[in-house]
C-alpha positions in Angstrom: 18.4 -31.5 -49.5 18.2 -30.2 -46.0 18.2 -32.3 -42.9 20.4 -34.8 -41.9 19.5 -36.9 -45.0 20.1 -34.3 -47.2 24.0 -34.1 -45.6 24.3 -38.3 -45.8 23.0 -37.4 -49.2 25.9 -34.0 -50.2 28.7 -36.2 -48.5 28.0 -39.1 -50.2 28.5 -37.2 -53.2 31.4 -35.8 -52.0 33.2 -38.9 -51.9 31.5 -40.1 -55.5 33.3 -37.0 -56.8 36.6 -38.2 -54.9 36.5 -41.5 -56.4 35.8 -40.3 -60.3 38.8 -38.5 -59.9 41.1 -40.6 -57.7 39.5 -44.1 -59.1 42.5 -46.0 -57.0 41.8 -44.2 -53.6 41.2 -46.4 -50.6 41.8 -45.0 -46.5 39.9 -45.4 -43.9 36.3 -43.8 -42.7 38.7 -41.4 -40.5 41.1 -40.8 -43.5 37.9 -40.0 -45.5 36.9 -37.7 -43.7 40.1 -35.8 -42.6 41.5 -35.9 -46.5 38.6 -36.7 -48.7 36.0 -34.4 -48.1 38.2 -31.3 -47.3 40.0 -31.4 -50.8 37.2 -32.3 -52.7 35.3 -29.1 -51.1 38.9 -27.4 -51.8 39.3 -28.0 -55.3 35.8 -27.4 -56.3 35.8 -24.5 -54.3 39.2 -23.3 -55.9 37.2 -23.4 -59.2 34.1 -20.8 -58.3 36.8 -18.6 -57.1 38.6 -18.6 -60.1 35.3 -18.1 -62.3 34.7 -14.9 -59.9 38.3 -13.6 -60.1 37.8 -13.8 -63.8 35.1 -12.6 -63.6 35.9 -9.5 -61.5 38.9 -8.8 -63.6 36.6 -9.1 -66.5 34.9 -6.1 -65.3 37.3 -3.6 -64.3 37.0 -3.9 -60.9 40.1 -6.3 -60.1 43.3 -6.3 -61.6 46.2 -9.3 -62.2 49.6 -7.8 -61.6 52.6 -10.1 -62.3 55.4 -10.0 -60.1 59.5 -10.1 -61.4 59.3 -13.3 -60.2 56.5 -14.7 -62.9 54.2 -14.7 -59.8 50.7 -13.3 -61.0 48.7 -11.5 -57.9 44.7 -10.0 -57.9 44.0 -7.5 -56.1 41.7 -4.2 -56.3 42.1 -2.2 -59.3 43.2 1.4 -58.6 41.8 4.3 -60.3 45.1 4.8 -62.3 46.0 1.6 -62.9 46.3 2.2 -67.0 49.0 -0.3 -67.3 48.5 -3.4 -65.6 47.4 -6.5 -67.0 43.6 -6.9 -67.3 43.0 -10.1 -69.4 40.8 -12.8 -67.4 42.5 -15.4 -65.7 43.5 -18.5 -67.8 41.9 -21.6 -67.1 43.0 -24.2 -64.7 43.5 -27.7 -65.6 
Protein backbone atom coordinates (compact mmCIF):
# COMPACT_ATOMS: atom_id res chain seq x y z
CA UNK A 1 0.00 0.00 0.00
CA UNK A 2 0.91 3.65 -0.72
CA UNK A 3 -0.36 6.57 1.18
CA UNK A 4 -0.43 7.20 4.50
CA UNK A 5 -2.69 4.10 5.17
CA UNK A 6 -0.54 2.05 3.37
CA UNK A 7 2.50 3.15 6.01
CA UNK A 8 -0.15 2.74 9.27
CA UNK A 9 -0.65 -0.44 7.36
CA UNK A 10 3.75 -1.58 6.77
CA UNK A 11 4.29 -0.28 10.47
CA UNK A 12 1.74 -2.03 11.95
CA UNK A 13 3.28 -4.98 10.59
CA UNK A 14 6.44 -4.06 11.61
CA UNK A 15 5.59 -4.31 15.10
CA UNK A 16 3.38 -7.72 14.45
CA UNK A 17 6.71 -9.11 13.30
CA UNK A 18 8.42 -7.61 16.62
CA UNK A 19 6.00 -9.24 18.76
CA UNK A 20 6.10 -13.02 16.95
CA UNK A 21 9.59 -12.87 17.71
CA UNK A 22 9.86 -11.07 21.07
CA UNK A 23 6.29 -12.42 22.40
CA UNK A 24 7.30 -10.75 26.04
CA UNK A 25 8.22 -7.17 24.59
CA UNK A 26 6.41 -4.30 26.11
CA UNK A 27 7.92 -0.16 25.97
CA UNK A 28 6.49 2.57 25.25
CA UNK A 29 5.03 4.30 21.79
CA UNK A 30 8.47 6.24 21.90
CA UNK A 31 10.50 3.07 22.77
CA UNK A 32 8.56 1.42 19.78
CA UNK A 33 9.53 3.47 17.68
CA UNK A 34 13.20 4.32 18.47
CA UNK A 35 14.03 0.30 19.13
CA UNK A 36 11.25 -1.67 17.51
CA UNK A 37 10.90 -0.60 14.13
CA UNK A 38 14.61 0.04 13.45
CA UNK A 39 15.74 -3.62 14.42
CA UNK A 40 12.96 -5.30 12.95
CA UNK A 41 13.89 -3.26 9.47
CA UNK A 42 17.61 -4.33 10.60
CA UNK A 43 17.33 -7.91 10.97
CA UNK A 44 15.18 -8.42 8.00
CA UNK A 45 17.24 -6.31 6.09
CA UNK A 46 20.42 -8.29 7.38
CA UNK A 47 18.75 -11.34 5.74
CA UNK A 48 18.33 -9.95 1.86
CA UNK A 49 21.84 -8.97 2.14
CA UNK A 50 23.01 -12.16 3.07
CA UNK A 51 20.87 -13.88 0.23
CA UNK A 52 22.69 -11.31 -2.21
CA UNK A 53 26.15 -11.85 -0.75
CA UNK A 54 25.51 -15.48 -1.41
CA UNK A 55 24.33 -14.96 -4.04
CA UNK A 56 27.22 -12.81 -5.53
CA UNK A 57 29.76 -15.17 -4.25
CA UNK A 58 27.73 -17.82 -5.94
CA UNK A 59 28.60 -16.27 -9.04
CA UNK A 60 32.12 -15.43 -9.18
CA UNK A 61 31.84 -12.04 -8.77
CA UNK A 62 32.54 -11.75 -4.88
CA UNK A 63 34.78 -13.61 -2.89
CA UNK A 64 34.76 -14.68 1.24
CA UNK A 65 38.33 -14.33 2.52
CA UNK A 66 38.92 -15.46 6.14
CA UNK A 67 41.12 -13.56 8.16
CA UNK A 68 43.92 -15.35 10.85
CA UNK A 69 41.67 -14.27 13.20
CA UNK A 70 38.54 -16.67 12.04
CA UNK A 71 37.09 -13.41 10.81
CA UNK A 72 35.37 -14.13 7.28
CA UNK A 73 35.32 -10.70 5.02
CA UNK A 74 33.48 -10.24 1.19
CA UNK A 75 34.74 -8.24 -0.96
CA UNK A 76 35.33 -7.99 -4.91
CA UNK A 77 36.77 -10.96 -6.45
CA UNK A 78 40.11 -10.20 -8.23
CA UNK A 79 41.02 -11.59 -11.49
CA UNK A 80 43.62 -13.94 -9.87
CA UNK A 81 42.04 -14.83 -6.94
CA UNK A 82 42.48 -18.87 -7.57
CA UNK A 83 42.78 -19.62 -4.02
CA UNK A 84 40.32 -17.99 -1.97
CA UNK A 85 37.35 -19.38 -0.50
CA UNK A 86 34.30 -19.24 -2.87
CA UNK A 87 31.57 -21.42 -1.15
CA UNK A 88 28.17 -19.36 -0.45
CA UNK A 89 27.74 -17.94 2.76
CA UNK A 90 26.26 -20.34 5.44
CA UNK A 91 22.99 -19.62 6.70
CA UNK A 92 22.14 -17.38 9.60
CA UNK A 93 20.06 -18.59 12.44
Amino acid sequence: MSGPGGDVRTVADEIARYLDRRPDASDTEEGVMRWWIPRIRLEEELAVVRDALALLVTQGSVERVVLPSGLVILRRRSQDSTARDTRPLPAQP
